[in-house]
C-alpha positions as CSV (number, residue, x, y, z in Angstrom):
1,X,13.9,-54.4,-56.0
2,X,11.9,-56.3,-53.4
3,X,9.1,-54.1,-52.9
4,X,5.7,-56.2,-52.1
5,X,2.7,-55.7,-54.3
6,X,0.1,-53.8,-52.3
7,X,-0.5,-56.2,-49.2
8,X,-3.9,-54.5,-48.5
9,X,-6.1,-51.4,-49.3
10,X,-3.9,-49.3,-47.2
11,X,-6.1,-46.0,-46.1
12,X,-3.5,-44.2,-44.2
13,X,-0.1,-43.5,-44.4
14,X,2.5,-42.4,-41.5
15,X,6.2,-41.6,-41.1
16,X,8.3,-45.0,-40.3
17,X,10.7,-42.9,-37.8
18,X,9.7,-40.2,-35.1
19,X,11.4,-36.8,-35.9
20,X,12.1,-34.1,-33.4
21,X,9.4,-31.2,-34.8
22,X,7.8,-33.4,-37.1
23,X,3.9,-32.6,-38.3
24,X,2.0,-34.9,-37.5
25,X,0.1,-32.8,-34.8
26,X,0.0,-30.0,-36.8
27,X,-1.4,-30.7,-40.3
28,X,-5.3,-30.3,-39.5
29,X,-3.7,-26.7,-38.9
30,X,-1.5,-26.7,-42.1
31,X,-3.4,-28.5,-44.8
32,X,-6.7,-26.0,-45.1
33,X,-3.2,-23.9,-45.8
34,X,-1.8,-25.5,-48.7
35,X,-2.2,-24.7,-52.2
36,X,-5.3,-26.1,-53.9
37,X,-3.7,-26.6,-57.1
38,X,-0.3,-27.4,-57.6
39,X,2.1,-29.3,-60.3
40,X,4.5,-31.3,-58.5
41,X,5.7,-31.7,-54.8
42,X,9.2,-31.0,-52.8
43,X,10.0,-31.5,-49.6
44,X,13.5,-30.4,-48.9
45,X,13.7,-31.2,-46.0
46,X,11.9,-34.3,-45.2
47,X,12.7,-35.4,-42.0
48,X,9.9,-37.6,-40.9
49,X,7.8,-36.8,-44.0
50,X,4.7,-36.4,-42.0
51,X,3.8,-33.7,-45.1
52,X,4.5,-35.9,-47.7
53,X,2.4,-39.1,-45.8
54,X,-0.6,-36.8,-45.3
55,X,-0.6,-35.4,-49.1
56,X,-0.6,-38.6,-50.4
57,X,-2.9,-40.3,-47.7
58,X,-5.7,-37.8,-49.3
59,X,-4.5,-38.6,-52.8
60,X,-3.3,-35.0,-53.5
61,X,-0.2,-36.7,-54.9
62,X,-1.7,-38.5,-57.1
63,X,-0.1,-38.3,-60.7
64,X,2.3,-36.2,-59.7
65,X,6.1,-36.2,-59.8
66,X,7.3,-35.9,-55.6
67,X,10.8,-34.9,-54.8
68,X,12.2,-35.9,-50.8
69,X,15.4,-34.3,-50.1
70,X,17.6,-34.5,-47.1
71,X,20.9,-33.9,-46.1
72,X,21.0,-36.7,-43.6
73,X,23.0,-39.1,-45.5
74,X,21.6,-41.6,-43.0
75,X,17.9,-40.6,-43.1
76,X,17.8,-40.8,-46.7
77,X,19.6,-44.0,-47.0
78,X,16.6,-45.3,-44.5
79,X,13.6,-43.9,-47.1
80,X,15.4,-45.6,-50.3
81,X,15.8,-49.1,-48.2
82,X,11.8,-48.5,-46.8
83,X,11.0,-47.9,-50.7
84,X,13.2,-50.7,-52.9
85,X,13.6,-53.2,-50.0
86,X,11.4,-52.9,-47.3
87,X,10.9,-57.1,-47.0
88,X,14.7,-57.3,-46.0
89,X,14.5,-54.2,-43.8
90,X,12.0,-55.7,-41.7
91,X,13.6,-58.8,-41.6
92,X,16.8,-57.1,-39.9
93,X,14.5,-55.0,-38.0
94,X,13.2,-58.1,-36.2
95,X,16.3,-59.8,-35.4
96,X,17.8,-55.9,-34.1
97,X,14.6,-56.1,-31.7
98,X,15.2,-59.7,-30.5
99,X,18.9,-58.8,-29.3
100,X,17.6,-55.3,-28.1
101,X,18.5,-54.2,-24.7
102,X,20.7,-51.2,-22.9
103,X,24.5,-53.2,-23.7
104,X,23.0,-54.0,-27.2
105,X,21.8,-50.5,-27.8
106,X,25.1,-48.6,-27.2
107,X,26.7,-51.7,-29.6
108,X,24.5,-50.8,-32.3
109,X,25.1,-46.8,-31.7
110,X,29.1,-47.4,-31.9
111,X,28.8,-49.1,-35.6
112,X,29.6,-45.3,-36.7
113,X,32.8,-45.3,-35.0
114,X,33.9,-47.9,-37.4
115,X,36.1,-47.6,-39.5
116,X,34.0,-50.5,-42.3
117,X,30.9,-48.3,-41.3
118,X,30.2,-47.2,-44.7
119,X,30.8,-51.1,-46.0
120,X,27.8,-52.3,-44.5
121,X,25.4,-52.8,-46.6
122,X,22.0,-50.0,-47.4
123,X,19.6,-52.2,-45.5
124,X,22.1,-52.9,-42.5
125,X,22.7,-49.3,-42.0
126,X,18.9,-48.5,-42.3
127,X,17.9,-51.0,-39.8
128,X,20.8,-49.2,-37.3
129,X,18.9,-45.9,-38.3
130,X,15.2,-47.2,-37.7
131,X,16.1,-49.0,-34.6
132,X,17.9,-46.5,-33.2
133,X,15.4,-44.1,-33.5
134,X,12.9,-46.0,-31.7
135,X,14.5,-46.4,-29.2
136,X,16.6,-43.8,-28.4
137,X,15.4,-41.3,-25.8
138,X,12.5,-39.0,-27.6
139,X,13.6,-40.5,-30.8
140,X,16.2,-37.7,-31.2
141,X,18.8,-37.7,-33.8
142,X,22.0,-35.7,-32.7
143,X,25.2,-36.2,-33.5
144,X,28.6,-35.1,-31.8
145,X,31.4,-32.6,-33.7
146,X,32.7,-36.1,-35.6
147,X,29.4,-37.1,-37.0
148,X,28.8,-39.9,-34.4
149,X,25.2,-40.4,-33.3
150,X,25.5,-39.9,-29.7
151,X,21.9,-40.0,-28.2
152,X,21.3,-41.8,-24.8
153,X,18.6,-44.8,-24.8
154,X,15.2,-44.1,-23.9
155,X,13.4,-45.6,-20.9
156,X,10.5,-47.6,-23.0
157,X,9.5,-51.0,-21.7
158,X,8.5,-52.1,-24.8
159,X,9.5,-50.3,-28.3
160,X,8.0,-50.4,-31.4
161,X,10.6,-51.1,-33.0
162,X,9.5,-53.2,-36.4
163,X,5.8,-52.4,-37.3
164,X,5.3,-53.9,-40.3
165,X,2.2,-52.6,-41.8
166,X,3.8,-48.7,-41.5
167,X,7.1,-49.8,-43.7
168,X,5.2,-51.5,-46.2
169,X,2.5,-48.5,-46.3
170,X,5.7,-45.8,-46.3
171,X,7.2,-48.1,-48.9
172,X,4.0,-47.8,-51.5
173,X,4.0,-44.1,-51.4
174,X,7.7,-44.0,-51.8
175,X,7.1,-46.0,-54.9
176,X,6.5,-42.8,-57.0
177,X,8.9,-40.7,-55.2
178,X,12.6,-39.3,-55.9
179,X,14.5,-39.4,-52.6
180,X,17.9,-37.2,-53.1
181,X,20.6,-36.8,-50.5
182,X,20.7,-33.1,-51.0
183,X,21.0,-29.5,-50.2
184,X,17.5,-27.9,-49.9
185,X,19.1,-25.4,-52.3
186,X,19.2,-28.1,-54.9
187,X,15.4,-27.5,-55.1
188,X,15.9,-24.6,-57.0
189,X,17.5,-26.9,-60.0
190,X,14.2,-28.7,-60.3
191,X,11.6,-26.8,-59.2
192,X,9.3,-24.9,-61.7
193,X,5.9,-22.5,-61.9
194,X,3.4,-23.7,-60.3
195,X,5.0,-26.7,-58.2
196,X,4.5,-26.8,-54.5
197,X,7.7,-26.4,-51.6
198,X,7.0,-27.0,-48.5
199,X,10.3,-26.0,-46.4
200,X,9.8,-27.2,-42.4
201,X,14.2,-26.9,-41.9
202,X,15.8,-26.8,-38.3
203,X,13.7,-24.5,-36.2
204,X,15.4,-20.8,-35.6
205,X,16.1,-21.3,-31.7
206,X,13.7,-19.8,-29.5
207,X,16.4,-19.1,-26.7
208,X,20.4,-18.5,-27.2
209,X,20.0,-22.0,-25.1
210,X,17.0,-24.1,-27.0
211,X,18.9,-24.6,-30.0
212,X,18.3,-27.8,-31.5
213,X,19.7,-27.4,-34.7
214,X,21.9,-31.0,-34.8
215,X,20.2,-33.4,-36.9
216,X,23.2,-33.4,-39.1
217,X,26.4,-31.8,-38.5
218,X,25.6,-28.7,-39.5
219,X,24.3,-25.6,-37.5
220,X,21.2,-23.6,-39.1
221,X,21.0,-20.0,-37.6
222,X,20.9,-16.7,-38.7
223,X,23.7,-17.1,-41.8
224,X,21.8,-20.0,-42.7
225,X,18.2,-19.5,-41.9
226,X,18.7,-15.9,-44.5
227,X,20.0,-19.0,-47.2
228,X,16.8,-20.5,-46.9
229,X,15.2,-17.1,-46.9
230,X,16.9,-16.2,-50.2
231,X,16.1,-19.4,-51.8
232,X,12.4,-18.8,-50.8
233,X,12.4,-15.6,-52.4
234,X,14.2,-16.8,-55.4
235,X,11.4,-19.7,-55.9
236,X,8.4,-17.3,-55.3
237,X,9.8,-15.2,-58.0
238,X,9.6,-18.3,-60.2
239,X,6.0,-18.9,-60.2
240,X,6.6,-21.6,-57.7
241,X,4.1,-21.9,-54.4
242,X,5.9,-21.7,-51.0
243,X,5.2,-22.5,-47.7
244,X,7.4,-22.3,-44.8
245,X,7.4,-23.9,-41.0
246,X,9.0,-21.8,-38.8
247,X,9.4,-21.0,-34.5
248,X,7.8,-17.6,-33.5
249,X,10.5,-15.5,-33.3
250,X,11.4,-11.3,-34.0
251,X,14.0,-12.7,-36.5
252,X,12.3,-14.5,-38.3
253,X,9.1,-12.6,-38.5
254,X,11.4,-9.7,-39.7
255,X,12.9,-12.1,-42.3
256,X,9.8,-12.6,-43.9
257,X,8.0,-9.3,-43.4
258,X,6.9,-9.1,-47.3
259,X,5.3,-12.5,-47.3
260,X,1.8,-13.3,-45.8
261,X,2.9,-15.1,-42.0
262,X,0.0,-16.8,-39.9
263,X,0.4,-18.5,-36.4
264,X,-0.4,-22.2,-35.5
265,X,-0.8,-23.9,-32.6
266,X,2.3,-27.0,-31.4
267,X,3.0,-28.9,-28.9
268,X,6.1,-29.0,-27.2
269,X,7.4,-32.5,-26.8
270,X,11.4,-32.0,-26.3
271,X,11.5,-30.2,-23.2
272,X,12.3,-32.9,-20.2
273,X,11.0,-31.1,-17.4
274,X,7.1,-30.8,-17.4
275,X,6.7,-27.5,-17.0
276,X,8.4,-26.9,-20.3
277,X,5.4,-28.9,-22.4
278,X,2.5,-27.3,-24.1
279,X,1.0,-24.9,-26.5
280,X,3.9,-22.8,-28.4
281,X,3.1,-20.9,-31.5
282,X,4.5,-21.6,-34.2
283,X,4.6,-20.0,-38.1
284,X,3.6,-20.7,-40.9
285,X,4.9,-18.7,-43.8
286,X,2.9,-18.7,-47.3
287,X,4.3,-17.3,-50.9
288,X,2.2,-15.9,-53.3
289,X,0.2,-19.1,-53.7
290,X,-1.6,-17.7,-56.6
């Protein structure tokens, strides 16, 4: 454990990777929405964790037990480096960005083809996440059928690729948090009345074409977006308070029919084409919140 004691009076607190249909620019819209009260928090699908940043940037965390769940083996392996050892993560994080450029980029991408991939050590392997992501192009993470990350590099002059203050910030409000590489279905073995889920999982596609459901290997549409319906169900009938990030969209409007459904306002960042950027609507689904 390397953590630093707290470097400065940190006042705001921010995902350390970009995530395709993170929060960031929606939580003015989402917080007014959240429960006032609640026990403890999960996030089951973190992603970014612009959720979790924002609770505990306005001390709504405080005291309280935090569960961060992904099944991104690699994603979660980043948040436990940020949280226990985020002194040697910077460290590789600046010698990545010294070496960076367009050969040194697709070197770093190939370390999954290895066959020693899974020898290297946490912080190695979280550095190749981080630096990946910033710069890769959008910051997507995709993978091909094998599991190999497979994103082009972006066109950015000048990355961001170690900023020091963020990890060490992200790495204090980790301290108090338990980070499981996990099955959002595992929520239901510790979630109890009263505790607050907030599920934002792989968007149901707008378009037969606009899926973008490949953060991980596995595909999330219909047979797996009723799952997460089921599991919503099951944790509203538990006493538990649900809220749910969804697209706009017949299905799953019809999905959650019996629940209370109100529309936000996103931008739309992926698209590459201008034309395709601007004000979508969004859902946001509540539970019985009590």
């Amino acid at each position: 454990m390397t953590a630093p004691q707290k470097l400065s009076n940190f006042t705001k607190y921010q995902p350390f990777v970009k995530w395709v249909g993170g929060k960031r620019g929606l939580l003015s819209q989402i917080i007014p929405l959240i429960p006032k009260e609640f026990n403890n928090y999960f996030e089951p699908f973190v992603g970014g964790g612009a959720m979790f940043f924002e609770l505990y940037s306005l001390g709504f965390l405080k005291d309280k037990k935090v569960y961060l769940f992904d099944i991104n083996t690699e994603l979660i392996n980043a948040y436990k480096v940020v949280k226990n050892n985020p002194i040697d993560l910077i460290n590789n994080l600046n010698e990545l960005k010294k070496q960076h450029s367009k050969e040194f980029y697709y070197e770093v991408r190939a370390w999954d083809r290895g066959e020693n991939f899974l020898k290297r050590s946490e912080v190695e392997r979280a550095s190749r996440f981080i630096y990946l992501n910033k710069t890769c192009f959008n910051g997507l993470y995709r993978v091909n059928s094998k599991g190999y990350h497979n994103v082009p590099i972006g066109s950015y002059k000048n990355p961001n690729i170690c900023d020091e203050e963020v990890i060490y910030s992200a790495s204090e409000a980790l301290q108090s948090a338990i980070i499981l590489n996990a099955s959002y279905k595992d929520v239901l073995k510790h979630a109890s009345k009263d505790d607050f889920v907030y599920f934002d999982p792989p968007y149901y596609p707008l378009t037969q074409t606009s899926s973008f459901t490949s953060y991980s290997e596995f595909s999330f549409l219909d047979k797996e977006q009723k799952e997460l319906f089921d599991v919503f169900e099951e944790l509203d009938k538990n006493g538990c308070k649900v809220i749910h990030s969804n697209s706009d969209t017949d299905f799953i409007k019809e999905l959650y029919k019996e629940f209370e459904i109100k529309n936000i306002q996103a931008n739309r960042f992926i698209n590459s084409k201008g034309s395709g950027r601007g004000k979508i609507s969004e859902l946001l689904i509540r539970s019985n919140l009590g």
